[in-house]
C-alpha positions, 0 to 999 in steps of 0.5 A: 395829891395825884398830880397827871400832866400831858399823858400819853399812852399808845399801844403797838408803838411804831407800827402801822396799827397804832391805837392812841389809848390816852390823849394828852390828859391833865388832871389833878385829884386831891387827897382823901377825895372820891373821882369817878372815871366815867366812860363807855368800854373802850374809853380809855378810862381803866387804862388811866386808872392802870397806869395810876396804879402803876401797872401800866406804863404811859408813852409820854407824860408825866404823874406824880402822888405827892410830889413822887414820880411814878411814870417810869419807875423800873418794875420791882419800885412800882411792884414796892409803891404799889403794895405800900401805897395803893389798894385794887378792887377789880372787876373780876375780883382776881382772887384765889378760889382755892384759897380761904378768904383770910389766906386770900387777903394775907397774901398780899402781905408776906413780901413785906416782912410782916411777922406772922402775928403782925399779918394776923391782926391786920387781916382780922381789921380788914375783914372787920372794916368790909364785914366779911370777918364771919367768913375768914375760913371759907374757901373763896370759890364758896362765896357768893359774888357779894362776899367776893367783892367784900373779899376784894374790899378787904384785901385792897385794906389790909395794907392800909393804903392812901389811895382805893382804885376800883376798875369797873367794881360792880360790873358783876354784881346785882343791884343789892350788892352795887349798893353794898358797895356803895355804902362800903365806898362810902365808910372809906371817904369816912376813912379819909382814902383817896378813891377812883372809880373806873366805871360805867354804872350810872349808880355812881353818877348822883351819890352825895360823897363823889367829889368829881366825875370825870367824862372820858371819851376816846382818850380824852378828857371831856368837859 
């Protein structure tokens, strides 16, 4: 359960040029369901979805995954939750061109202190489970946009996380690839993962495994 109360953010605090970014949100997300964040830019609903993923600090307010504070947790726990517990698929995919697609989703994992064999095997599952495994030895900057964001999928695996964050996922993507990712959205509910999708694709409006769509508008949640 991902638990939000009274959340608050506000950017350029105490100046005269204040931008109140998030409202005063209440939500509650329930464990291995799929929530769509869905708004126009600027709607506030990829920094709800940041500071979920603890990258983002909120001003006031209050979250909690599974009775876990995550609000105010200094930068080196968030750095340690957020690789223990959650999974990122981003717009841009943040991927090393120069780097192979095996090494791009490895690197995630060596802070940990995997043993080298240990890495080996969970990388190989994660390429399985987003179906890029024949393309382990390409350099990333080979890929197609498709192969990148199953690249992406991959990485966002490998540390078998509860919870899959997507911030605007097929936003560079053409429509065969969008539903790629749908249907790789949906083996994940399959695997029981706590998904959240920031987006403003109507692609995801009527898909029979979204749970709730949340309307954001302004910074606020809207019924």
């Amino acid at each position: 359960m991902i638990k939000i109360t009274n959340l608050n953010k506000t950017f350029n605090e105490n100046t005269k040029k204040e931008f109140h970014a998030l409202k005063n949100i209440n939500l509650e997300i329930k464990t291995s369901s799929c929530v769509i964040l869905k708004g126009i830019s600027g709607s506030g609903k990829s920094t709800l979805l940041s500071i979920i993923g603890t990258l983002l600090k909120p001003t006031s307010g209050e979250i909690k995954i599974d009775e876990d504070s995550i609000a105010k947790l200094p930068d080196l726990h968030a750095s340690n939750f957020r690789a223990k517990r959650l999974g990122f698929i981003f717009q841009s995919y943040n991927l090393f061109n120069e780097l192979s697609v095996k090494d791009n989703i490895a690197i995630t994992l060596i802070p940990l202190g995997f043993t080298q064999k240990q890495i080996n095997e969970m990388v190989l599952k994660a390429m399985n489970l987003a179906n890029i495994e024949h393309k382990k030895d390409e350099l990333v900057y080979n890929l197609s946009g498709g192969e990148k964001q199953r690249c992406a999928i991959a990485r966002a695996l490998v540390n078998n996380p509860d919870i899959i964050l997507c911030d605007e996922p097929t936003a560079n993507l053409d429509h065969d690839n969008s539903i790629n990712f749908i249907e790789s959205l949906r083996e994940l509910k399959k695997l029981n993962k706590t998904i959240i999708v920031a987006t403003h694709d109507p692609i995801f409006e009527k898909l029979d495994f979204v749970d709730e769509i949340i309307n954001i508008k302004n910074g606020i949640i809207c019924e």
